[in-house]
PQR file of N, CA, C, O and H, with PARSE charges and radii, in Angstrom:
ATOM      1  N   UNK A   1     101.674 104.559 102.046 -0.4000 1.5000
ATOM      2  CA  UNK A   1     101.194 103.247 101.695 -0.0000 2.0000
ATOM      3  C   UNK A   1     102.395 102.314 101.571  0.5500 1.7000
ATOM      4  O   UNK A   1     103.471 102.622 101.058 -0.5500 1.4000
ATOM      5  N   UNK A   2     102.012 100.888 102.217 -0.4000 1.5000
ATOM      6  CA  UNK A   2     103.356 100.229 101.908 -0.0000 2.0000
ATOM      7  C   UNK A   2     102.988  98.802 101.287  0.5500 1.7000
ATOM      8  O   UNK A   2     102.125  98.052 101.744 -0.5500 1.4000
ATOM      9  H   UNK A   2     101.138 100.638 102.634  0.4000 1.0000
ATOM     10  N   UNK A   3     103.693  98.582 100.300 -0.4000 1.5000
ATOM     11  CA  UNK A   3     103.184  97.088  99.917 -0.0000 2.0000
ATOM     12  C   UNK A   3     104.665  96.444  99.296  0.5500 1.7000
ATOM     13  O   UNK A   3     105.702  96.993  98.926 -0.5500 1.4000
ATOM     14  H   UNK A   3     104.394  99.192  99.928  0.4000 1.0000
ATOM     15  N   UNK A   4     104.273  95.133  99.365 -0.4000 1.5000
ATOM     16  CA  UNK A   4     105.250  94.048  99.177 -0.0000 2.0000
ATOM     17  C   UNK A   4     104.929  93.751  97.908  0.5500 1.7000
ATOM     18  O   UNK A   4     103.770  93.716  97.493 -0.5500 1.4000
ATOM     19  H   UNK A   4     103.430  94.687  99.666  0.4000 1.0000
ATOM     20  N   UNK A   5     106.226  93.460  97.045 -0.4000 1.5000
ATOM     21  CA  UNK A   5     106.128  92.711  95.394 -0.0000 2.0000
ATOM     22  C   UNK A   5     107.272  91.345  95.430  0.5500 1.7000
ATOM     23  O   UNK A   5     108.052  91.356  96.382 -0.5500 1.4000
ATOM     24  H   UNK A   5     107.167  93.488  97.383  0.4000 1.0000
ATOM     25  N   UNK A   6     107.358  90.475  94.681 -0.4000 1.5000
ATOM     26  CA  UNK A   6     107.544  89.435  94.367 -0.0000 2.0000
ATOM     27  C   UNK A   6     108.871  90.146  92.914  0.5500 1.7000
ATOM     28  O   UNK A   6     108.520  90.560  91.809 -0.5500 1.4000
ATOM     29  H   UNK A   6     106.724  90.467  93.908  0.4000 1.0000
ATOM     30  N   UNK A   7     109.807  90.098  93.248 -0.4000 1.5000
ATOM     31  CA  UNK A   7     111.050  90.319  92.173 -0.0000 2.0000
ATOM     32  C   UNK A   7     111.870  89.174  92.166  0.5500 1.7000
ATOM     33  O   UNK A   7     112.476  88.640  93.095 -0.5500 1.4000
ATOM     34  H   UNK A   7     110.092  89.761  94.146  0.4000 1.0000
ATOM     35  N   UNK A   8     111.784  88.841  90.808 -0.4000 1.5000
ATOM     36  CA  UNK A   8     112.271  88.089  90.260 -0.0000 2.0000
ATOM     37  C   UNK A   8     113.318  88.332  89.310  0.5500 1.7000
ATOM     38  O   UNK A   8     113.029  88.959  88.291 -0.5500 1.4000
ATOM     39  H   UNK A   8     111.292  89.276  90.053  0.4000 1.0000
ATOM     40  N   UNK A   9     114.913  87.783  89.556 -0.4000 1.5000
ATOM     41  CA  UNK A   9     116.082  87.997  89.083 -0.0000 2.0000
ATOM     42  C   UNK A   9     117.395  88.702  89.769  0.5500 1.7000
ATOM     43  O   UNK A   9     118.503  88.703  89.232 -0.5500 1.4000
ATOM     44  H   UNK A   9     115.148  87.274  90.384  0.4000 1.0000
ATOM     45  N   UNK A  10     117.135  89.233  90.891 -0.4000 1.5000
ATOM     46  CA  UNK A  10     117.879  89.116  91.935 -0.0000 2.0000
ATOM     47  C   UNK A  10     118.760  87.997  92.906  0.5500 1.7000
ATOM     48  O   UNK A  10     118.433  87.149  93.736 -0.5500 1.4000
ATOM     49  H   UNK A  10     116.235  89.232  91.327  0.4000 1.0000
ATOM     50  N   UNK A  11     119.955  88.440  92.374 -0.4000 1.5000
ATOM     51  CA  UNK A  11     120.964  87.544  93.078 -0.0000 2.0000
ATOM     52  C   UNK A  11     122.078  87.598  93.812  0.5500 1.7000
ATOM     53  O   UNK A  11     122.737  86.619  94.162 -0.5500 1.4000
ATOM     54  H   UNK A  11     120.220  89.129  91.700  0.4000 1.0000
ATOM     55  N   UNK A  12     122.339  88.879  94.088 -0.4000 1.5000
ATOM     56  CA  UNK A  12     123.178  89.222  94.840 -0.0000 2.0000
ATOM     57  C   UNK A  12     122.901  90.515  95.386  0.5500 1.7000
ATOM     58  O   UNK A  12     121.878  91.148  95.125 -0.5500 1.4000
ATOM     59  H   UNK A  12     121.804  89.674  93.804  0.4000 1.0000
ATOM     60  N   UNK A  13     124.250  91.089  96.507 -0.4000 1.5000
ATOM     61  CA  UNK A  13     124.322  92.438  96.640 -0.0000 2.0000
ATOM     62  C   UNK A  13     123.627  93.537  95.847  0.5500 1.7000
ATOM     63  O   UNK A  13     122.739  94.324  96.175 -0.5500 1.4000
ATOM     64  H   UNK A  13     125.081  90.575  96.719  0.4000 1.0000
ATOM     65  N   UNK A  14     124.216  93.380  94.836 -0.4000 1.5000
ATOM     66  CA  UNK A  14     124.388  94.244  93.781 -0.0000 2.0000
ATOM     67  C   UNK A  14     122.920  94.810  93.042  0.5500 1.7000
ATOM     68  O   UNK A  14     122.320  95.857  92.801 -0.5500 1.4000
ATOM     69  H   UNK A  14     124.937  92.740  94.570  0.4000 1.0000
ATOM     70  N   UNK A  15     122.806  93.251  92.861 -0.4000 1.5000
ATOM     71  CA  UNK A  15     120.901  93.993  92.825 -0.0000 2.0000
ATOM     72  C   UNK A  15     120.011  94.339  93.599  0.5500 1.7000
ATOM     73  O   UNK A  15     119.076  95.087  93.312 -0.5500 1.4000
ATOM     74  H   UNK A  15     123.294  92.400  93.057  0.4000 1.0000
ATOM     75  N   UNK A  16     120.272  93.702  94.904 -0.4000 1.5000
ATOM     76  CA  UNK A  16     119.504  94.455  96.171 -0.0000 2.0000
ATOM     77  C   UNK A  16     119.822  95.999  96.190  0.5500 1.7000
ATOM     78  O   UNK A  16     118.822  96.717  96.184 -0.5500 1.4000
ATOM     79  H   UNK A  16     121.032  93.095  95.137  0.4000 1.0000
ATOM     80  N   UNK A  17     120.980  96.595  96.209 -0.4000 1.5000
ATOM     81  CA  UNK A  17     121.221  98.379  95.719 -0.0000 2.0000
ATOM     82  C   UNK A  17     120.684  98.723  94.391  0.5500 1.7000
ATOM     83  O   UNK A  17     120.219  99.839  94.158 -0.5500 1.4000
ATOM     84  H   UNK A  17     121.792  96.011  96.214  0.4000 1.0000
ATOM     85  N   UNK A  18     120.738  97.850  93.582 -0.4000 1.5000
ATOM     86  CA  UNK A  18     120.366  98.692  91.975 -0.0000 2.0000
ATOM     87  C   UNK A  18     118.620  98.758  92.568  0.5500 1.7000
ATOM     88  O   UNK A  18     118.090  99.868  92.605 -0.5500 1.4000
ATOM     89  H   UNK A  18     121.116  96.944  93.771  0.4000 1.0000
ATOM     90  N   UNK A  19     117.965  97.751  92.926 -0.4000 1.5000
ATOM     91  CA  UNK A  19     116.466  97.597  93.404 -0.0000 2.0000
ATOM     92  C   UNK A  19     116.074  98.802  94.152  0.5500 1.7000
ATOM     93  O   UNK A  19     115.174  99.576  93.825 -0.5500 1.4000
ATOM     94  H   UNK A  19     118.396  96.849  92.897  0.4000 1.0000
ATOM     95  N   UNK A  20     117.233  98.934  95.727 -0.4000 1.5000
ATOM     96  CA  UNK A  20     116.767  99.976  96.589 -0.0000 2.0000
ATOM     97  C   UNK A  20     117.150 101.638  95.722  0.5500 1.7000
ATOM     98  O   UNK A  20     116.526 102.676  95.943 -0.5500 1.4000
ATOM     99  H   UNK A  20     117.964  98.305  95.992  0.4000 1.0000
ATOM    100  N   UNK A  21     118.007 101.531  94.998 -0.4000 1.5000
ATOM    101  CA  UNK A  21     117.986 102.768  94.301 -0.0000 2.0000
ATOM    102  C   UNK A  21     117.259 103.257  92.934  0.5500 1.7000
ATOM    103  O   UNK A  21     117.206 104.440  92.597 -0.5500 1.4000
ATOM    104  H   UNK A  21     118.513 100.688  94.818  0.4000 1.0000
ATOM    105  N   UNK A  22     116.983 102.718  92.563 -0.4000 1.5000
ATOM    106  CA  UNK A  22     116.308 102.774  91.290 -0.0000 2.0000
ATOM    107  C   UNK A  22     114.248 102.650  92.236  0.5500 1.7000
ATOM    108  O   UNK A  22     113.525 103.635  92.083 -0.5500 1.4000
ATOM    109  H   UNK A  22     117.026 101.757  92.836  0.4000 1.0000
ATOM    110  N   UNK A  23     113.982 102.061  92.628 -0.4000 1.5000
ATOM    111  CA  UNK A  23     112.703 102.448  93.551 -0.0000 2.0000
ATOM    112  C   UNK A  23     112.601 103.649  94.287  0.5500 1.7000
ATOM    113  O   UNK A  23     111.573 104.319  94.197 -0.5500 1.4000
ATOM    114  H   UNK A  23     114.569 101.261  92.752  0.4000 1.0000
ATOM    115  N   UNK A  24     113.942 104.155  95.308 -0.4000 1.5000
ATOM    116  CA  UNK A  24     114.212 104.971  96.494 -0.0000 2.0000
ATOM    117  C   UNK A  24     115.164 106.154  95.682  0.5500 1.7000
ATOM    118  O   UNK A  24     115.845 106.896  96.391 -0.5500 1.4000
ATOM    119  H   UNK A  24     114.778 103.610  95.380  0.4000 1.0000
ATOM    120  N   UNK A  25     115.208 106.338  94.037 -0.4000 1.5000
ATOM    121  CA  UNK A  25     115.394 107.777  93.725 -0.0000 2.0000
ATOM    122  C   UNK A  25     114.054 108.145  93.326  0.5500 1.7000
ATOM    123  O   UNK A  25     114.156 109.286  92.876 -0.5500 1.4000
ATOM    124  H   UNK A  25     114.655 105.736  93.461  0.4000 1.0000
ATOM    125  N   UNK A  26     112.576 107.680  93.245 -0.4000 1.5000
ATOM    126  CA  UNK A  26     111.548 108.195  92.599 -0.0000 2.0000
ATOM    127  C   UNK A  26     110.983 108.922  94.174  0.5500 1.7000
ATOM    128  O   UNK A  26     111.045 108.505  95.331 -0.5500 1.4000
ATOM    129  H   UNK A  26     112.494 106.753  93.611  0.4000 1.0000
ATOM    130  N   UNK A  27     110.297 110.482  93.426 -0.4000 1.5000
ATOM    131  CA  UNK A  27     109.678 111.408  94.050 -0.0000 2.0000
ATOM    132  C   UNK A  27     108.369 110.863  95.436  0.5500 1.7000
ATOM    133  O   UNK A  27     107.305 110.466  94.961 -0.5500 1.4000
ATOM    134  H   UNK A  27     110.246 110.821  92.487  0.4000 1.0000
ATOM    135  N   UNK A  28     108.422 110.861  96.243 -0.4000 1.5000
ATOM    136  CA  UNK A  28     107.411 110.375  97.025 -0.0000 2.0000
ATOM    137  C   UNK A  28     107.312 108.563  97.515  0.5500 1.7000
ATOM    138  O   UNK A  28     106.283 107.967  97.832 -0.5500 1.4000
ATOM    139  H   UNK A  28     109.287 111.183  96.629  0.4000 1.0000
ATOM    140  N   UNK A  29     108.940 107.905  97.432 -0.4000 1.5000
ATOM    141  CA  UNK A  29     109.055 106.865  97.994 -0.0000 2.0000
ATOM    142  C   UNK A  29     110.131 107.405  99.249  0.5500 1.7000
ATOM    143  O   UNK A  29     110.894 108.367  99.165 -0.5500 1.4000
ATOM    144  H   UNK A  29     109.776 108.389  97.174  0.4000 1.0000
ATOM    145  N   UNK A  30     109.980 106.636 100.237 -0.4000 1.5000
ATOM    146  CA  UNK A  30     109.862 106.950 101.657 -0.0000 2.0000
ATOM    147  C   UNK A  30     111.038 105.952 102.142  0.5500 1.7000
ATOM    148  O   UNK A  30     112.092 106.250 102.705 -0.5500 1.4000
ATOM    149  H   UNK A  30     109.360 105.855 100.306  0.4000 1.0000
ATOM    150  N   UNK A  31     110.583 104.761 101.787 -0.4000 1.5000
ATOM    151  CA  UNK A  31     111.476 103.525 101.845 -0.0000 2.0000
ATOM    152  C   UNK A  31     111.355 102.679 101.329  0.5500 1.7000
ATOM    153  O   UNK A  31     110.251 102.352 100.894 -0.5500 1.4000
ATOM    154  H   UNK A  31     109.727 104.519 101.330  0.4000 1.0000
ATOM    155  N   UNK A  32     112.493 101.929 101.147 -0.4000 1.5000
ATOM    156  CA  UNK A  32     112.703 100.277  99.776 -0.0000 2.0000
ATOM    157  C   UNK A  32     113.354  99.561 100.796  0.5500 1.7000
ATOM    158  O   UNK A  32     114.440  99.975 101.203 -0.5500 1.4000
ATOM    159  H   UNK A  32     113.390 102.195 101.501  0.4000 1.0000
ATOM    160  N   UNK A  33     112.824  98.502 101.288 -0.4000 1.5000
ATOM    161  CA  UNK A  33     113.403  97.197 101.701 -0.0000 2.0000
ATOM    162  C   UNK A  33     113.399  95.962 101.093  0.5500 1.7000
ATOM    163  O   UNK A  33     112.381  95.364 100.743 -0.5500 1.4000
ATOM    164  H   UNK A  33     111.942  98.165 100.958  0.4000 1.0000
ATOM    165  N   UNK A  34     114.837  95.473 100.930 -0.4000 1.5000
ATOM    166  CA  UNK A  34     114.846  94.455 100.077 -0.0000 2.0000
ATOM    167  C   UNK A  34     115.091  93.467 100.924  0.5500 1.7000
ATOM    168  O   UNK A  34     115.725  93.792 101.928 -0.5500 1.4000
ATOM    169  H   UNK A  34     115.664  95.959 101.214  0.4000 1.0000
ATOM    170  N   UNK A  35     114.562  91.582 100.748 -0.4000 1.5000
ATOM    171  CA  UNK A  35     114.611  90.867 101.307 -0.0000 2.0000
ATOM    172  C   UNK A  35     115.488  89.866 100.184  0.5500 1.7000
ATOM    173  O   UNK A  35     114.808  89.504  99.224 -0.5500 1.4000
ATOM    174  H   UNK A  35     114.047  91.317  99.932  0.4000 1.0000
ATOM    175  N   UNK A  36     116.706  89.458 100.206 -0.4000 1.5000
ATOM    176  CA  UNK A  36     117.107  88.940  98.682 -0.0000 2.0000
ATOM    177  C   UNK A  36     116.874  87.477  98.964  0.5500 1.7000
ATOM    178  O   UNK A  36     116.661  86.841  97.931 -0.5500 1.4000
ATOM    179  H   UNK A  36     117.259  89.752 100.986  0.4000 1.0000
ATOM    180  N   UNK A  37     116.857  86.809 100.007 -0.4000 1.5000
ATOM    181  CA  UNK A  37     116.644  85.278 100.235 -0.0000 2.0000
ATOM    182  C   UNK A  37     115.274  85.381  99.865  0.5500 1.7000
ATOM    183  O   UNK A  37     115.108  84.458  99.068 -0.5500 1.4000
ATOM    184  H   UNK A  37     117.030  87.325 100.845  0.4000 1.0000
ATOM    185  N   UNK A  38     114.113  86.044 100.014 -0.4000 1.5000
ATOM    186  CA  UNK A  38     112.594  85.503  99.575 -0.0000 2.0000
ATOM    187  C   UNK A  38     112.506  86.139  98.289  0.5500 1.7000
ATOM    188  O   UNK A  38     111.427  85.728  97.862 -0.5500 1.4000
ATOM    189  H   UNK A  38     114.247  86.794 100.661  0.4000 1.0000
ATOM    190  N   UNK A  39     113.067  87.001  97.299 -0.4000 1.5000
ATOM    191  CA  UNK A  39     112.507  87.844  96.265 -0.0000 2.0000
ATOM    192  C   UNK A  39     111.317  88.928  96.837  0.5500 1.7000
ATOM    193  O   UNK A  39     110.390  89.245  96.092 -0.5500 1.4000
ATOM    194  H   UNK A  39     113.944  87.335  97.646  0.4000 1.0000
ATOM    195  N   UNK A  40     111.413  89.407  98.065 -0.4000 1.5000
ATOM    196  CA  UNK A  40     110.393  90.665  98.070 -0.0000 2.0000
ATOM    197  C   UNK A  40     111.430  91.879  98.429  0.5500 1.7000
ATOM    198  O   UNK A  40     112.503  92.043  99.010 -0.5500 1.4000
ATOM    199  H   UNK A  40     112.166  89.150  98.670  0.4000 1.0000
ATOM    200  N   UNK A  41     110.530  92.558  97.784 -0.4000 1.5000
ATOM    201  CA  UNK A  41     110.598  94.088  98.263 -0.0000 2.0000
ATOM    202  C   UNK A  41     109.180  94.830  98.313  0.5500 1.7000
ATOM    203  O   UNK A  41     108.128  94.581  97.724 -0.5500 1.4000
ATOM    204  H   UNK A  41     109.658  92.425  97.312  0.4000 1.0000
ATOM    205  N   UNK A  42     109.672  96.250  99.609 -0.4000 1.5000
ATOM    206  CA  UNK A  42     108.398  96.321 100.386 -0.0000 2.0000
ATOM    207  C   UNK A  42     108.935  97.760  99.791  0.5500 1.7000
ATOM    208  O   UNK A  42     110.133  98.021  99.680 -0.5500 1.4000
ATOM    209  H   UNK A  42     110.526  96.453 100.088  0.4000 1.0000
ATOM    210  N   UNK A  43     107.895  98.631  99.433 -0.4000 1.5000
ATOM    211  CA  UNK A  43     107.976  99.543  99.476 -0.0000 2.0000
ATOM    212  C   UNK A  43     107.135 100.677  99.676  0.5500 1.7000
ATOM    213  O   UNK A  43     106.021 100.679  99.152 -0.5500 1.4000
ATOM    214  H   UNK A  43     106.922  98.419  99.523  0.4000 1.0000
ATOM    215  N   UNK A  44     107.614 101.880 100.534 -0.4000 1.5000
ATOM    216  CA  UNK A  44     107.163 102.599 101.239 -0.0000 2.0000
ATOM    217  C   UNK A  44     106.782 103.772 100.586  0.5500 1.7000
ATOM    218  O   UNK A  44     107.857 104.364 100.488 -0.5500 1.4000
ATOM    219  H   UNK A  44     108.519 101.879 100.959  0.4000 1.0000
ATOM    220  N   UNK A  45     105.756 104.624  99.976 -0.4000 1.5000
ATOM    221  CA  UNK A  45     105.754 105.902  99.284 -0.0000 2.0000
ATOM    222  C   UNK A  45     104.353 105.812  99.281  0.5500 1.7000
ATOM    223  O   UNK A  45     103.552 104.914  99.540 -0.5500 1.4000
ATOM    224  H   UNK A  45     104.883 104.143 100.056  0.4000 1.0000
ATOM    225  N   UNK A  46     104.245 107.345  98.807 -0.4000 1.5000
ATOM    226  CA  UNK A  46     103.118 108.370  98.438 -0.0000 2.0000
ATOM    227  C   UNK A  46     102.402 108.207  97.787  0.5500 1.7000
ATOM    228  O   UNK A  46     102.953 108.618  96.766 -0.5500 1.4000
ATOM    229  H   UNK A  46     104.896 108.074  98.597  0.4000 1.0000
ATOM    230  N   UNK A  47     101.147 107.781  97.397 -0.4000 1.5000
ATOM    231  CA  UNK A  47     100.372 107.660  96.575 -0.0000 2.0000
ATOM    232  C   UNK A  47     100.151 108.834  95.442  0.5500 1.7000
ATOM    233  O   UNK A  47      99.969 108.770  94.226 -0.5500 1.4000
ATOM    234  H   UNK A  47     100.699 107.446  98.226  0.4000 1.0000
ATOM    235  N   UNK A  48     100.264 110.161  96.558 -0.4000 1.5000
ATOM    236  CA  UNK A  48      99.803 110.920  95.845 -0.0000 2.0000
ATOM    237  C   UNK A  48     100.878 111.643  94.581  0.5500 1.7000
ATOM    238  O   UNK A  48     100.620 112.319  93.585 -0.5500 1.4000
ATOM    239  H   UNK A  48     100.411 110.213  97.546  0.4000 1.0000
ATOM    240  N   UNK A  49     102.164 111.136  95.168 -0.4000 1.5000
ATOM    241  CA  UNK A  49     102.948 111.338  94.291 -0.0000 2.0000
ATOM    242  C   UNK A  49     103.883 110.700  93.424  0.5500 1.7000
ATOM    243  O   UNK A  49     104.682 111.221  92.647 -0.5500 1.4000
ATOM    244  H   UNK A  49     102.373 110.587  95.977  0.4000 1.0000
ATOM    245  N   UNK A  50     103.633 109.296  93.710 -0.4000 1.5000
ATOM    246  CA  UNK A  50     104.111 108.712  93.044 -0.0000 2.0000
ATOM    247  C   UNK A  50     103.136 107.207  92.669  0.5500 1.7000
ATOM    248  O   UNK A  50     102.415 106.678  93.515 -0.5500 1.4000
ATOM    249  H   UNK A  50     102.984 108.873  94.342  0.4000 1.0000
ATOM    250  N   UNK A  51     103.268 106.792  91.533 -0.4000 1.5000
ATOM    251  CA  UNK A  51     102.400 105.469  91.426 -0.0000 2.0000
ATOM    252  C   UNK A  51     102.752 104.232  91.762  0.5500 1.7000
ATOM    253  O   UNK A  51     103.809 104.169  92.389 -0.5500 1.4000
ATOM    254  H   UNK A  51     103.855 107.221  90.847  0.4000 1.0000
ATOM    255  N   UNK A  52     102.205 103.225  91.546 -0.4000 1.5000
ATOM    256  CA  UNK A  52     102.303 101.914  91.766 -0.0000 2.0000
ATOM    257  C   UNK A  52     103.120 101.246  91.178  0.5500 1.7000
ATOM    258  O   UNK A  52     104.023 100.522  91.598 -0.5500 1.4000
ATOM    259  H   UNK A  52     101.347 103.277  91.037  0.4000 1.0000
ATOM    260  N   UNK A  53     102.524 101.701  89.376 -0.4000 1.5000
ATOM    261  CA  UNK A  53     103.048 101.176  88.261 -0.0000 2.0000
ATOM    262  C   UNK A  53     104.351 102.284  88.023  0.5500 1.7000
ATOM    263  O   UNK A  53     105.145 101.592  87.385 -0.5500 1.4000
ATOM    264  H   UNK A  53     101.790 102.288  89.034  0.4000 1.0000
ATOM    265  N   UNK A  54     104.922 103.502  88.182 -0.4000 1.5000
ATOM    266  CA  UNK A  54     106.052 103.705  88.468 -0.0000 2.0000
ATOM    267  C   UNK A  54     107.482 103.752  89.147  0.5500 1.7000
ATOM    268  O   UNK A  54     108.663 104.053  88.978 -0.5500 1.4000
ATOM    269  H   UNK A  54     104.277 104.064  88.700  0.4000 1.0000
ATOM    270  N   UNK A  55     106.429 103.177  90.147 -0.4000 1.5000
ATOM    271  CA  UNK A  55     107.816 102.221  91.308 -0.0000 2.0000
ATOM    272  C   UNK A  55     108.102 100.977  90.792  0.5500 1.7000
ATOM    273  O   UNK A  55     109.253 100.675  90.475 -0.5500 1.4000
ATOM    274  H   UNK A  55     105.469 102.932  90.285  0.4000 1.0000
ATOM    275  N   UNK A  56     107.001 100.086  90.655 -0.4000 1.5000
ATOM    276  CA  UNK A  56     107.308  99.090  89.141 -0.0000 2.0000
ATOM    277  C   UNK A  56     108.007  98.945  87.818  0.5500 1.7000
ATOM    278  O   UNK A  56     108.557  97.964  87.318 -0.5500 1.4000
ATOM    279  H   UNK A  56     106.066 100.331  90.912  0.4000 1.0000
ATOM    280  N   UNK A  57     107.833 100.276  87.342 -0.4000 1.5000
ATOM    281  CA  UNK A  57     108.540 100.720  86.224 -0.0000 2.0000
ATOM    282  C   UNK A  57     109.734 101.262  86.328  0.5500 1.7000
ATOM    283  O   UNK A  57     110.236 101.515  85.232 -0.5500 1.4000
ATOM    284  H   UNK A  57     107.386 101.073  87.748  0.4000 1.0000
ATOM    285  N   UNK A  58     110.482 101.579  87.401 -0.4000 1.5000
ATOM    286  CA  UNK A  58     111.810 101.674  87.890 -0.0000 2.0000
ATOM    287  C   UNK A  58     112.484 100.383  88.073  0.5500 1.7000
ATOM    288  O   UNK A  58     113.433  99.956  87.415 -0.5500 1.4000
ATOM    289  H   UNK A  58     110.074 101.374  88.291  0.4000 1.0000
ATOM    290  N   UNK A  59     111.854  99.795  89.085 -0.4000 1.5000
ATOM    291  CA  UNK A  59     112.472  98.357  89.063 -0.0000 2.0000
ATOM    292  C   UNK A  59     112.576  97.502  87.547  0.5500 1.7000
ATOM    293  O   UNK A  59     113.752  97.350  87.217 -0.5500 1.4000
ATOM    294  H   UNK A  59     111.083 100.142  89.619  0.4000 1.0000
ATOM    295  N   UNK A  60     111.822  97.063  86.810 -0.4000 1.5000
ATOM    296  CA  UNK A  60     112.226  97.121  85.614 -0.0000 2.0000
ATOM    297  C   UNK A  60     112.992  97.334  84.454  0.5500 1.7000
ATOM    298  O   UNK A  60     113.292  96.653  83.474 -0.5500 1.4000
ATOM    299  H   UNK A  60     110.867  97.187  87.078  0.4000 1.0000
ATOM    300  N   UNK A  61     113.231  98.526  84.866 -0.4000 1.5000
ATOM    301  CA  UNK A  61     114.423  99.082  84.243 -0.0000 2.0000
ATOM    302  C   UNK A  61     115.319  99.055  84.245  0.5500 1.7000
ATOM    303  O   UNK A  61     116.096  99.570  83.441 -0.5500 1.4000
ATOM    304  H   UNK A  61     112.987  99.079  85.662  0.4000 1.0000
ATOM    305  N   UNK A  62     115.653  98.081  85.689 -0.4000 1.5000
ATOM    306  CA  UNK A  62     116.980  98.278  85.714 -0.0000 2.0000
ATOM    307  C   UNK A  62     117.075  96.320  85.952  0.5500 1.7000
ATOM    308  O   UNK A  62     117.847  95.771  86.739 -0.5500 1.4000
ATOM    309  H   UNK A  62     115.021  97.664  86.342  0.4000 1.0000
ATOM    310  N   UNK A  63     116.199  95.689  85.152 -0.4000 1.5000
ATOM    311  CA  UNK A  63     116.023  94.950  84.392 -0.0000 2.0000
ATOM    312  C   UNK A  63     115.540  93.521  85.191  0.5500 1.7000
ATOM    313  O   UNK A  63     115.726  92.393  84.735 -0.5500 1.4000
ATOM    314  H   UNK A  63     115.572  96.135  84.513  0.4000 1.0000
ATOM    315  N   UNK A  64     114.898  93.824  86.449 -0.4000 1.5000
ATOM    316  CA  UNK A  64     114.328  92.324  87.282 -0.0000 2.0000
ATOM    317  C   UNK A  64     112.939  93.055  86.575  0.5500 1.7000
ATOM    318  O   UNK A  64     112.729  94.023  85.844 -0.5500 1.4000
ATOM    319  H   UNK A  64     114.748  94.741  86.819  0.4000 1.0000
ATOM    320  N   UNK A  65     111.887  91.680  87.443 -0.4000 1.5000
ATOM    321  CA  UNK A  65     110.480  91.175  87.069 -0.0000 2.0000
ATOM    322  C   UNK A  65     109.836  91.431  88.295  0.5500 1.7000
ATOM    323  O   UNK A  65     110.082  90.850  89.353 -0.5500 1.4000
ATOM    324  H   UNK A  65     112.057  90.894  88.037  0.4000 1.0000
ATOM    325  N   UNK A  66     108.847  92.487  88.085 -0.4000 1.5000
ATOM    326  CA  UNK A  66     108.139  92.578  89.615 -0.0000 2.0000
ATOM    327  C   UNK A  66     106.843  91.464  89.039  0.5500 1.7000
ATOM    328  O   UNK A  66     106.490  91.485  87.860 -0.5500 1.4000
ATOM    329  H   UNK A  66     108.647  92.958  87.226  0.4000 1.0000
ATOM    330  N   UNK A  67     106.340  90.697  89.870 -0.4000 1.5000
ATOM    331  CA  UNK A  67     105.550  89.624  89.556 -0.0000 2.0000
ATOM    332  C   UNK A  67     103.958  90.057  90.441  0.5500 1.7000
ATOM    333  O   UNK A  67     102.992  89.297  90.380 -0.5500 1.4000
ATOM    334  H   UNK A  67     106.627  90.680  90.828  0.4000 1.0000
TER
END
């Protein structure tokens, strides 16, 4: 399954890697593409093994706003 989110607080490099890694170390994501000029990221994973709200809850953590 792949869907696009709206992150908010991204501004450089730096958070485009903290984004793609902190999404793309959880179990059953596939791929994280970050777009840093629009605020999306698309991401690619497993339903069955991983959630919605835990690919969410990664990004978070490492302290942007999925919207």
């Amino acid at each position: 399954m792949k869907i696009t989110m709206d992150v908010k607080g991204m501004s450089c490099q730096h958070c485009v890697n903290a984004v793609k890694r902190a999404a793309g170390s959880l179990a059953g994501v596939a791929a994280v593409d970050v777009n840093l000029a629009s605020g999306k990221v698309t991401v690619d994973f497993d339903p069955a093994k991983v959630s919605l709200e835990q690919v969410k809850h990664a990004i978070t953590e490492e302290g942007y706003t999925v919207v």
